[in-house]
N, C-alpha and C positions, 0 to 999 in steps of 0.2 A: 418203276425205273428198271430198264435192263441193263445188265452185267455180265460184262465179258473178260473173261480171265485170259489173259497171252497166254498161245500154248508156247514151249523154248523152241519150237521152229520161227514163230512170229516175232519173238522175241530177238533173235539173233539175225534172222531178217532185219527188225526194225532199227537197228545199232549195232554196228560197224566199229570191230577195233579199228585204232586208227597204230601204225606202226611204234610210236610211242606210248602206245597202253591206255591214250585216253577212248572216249565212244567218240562215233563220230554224231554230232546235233543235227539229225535230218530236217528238224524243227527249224534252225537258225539257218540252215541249209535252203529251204524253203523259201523263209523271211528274204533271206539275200536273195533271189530269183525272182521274189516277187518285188522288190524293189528297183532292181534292174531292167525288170518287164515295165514297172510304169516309168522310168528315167526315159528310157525306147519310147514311149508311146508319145511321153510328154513334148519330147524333141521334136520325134514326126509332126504330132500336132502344130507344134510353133513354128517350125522350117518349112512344113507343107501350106501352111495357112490354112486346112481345109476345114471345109463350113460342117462340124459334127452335129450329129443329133441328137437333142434335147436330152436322152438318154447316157451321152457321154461325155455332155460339158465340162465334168468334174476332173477330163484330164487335164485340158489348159488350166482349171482353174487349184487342183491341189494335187493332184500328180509330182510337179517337183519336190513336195515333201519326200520324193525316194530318196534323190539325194541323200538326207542326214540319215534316213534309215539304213539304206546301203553304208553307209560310212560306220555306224554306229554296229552294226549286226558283224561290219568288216574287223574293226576292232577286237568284238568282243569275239566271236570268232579264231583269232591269232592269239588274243592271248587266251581261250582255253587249249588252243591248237599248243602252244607254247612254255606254257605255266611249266615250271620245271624243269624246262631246256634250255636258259639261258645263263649260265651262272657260272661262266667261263668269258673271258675274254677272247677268246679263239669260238666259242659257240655266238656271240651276239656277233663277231665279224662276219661270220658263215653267212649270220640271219641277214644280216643287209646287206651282201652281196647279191643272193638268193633273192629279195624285194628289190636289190635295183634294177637286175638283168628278168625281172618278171614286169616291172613295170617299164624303163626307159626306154627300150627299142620301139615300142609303142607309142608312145608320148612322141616321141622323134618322129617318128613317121608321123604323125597325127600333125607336127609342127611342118613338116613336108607339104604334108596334103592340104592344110589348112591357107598356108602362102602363097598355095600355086591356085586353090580354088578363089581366093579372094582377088587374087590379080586379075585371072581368067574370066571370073564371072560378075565380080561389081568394078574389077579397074583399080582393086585399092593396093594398094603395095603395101608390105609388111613393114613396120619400120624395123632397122636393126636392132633398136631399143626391146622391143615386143619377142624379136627372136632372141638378144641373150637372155630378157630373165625366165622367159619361159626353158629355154634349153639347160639355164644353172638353177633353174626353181625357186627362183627368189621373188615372182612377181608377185606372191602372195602378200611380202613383204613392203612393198612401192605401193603409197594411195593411188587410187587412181589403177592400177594393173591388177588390181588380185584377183579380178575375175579371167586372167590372161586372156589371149585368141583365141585357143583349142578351146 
C-alpha cells in the first residue's frame, strides 16, 4: 500500500478558510457539481428526446436521483457554511434576505420564460392559478401543483 503524507503547501491548497473560520468541503463541493452535472444531462435527455447509446441509458433512467442529492449536499452545505452564525434575530433576517434575492429573481424569470415558451411553442396558456402559487411558493403546498411549471 502507498502512502502519501500532505505536504502544508497541499494541505492549504486543499482547504480554504472560509471568512468565518470554517474549511471550505471541496469534497461536498464536488458532490454538489456533480449532481448538478447529471440534473443538466437528465433534462437534455428528456426534453431533447435523443436516441442515447446503450452506454448511457443510465441518464433517463437514474440521473434524476441528482435532484435529492443536490438538495441534500445543498443543506448540508449551509448549515456547515452556517453553524454558529445564526443566533441573533438580526443574523437569521440577514440569512433569508441574502437566500431570497439569490434565489427569486431567477425563479421569476424562469416563471417568464416558462409562460411565454409554453404559449409560443405548444399554444398552452399559463393559467393564472399556476403563476400565483408558483410566484408566492406555495404550489408545493396544492395537490396536484407541487411539481409547479418551471
Amino acid at each position: 500500500m502507498l502512502e502519501h503524507t500532505l505536504t502544508s503547501e497541499e494541505a492549504e491548497r486543499s482547504v480554504a478558510k472560509l471568512t468565518n473560520g470554517h474549511t471550505q468541503l471541496e469534497g461536498a463541493n464536488a458532490v454538489r457539481f456533480y449532481a448538478a452535472l447529471v440534473i443538466v444531462l437528465f433534462h437534455l435527455a428528456l426534453l431533447t428526446k435523443i436516441v442515447l447509446p446503450a452506454h448511457l441509458d443510465f441518464i433517463p433512467r437514474f440521473a434524476g436521483f441528482g435532484v435529492p442529492l443536490f438538495y441534500v449536499m445543498s443543506a448540508f452545505s449551509l448549515s456547515y457554511g452556517y453553524h454558529d452564525q445564526l443566533e441573533s434575530a438580526a443574523q437569521v433576517r440577514k440569512f433569508y434576505i441574502r437566500r431570497f434575492f439569490r434565489i427569486v429573481p431567477l425563479f421569476y424569470f424562469m416563471i417568464l420564460l416558462y409562460t411565454i415558451f409554453l404559449w409560443v411553442v405548444y399554444n398552452r396558456p399559463v393559467s393564472a392559478l399556476d403563476i400565483i402559487t408558483s410566484s408566492t411558493f406555495i404550489f408545493n403546498l396544492i395537490p396536484g401543483y407541487s411539481t409547479g411549471f418551471v
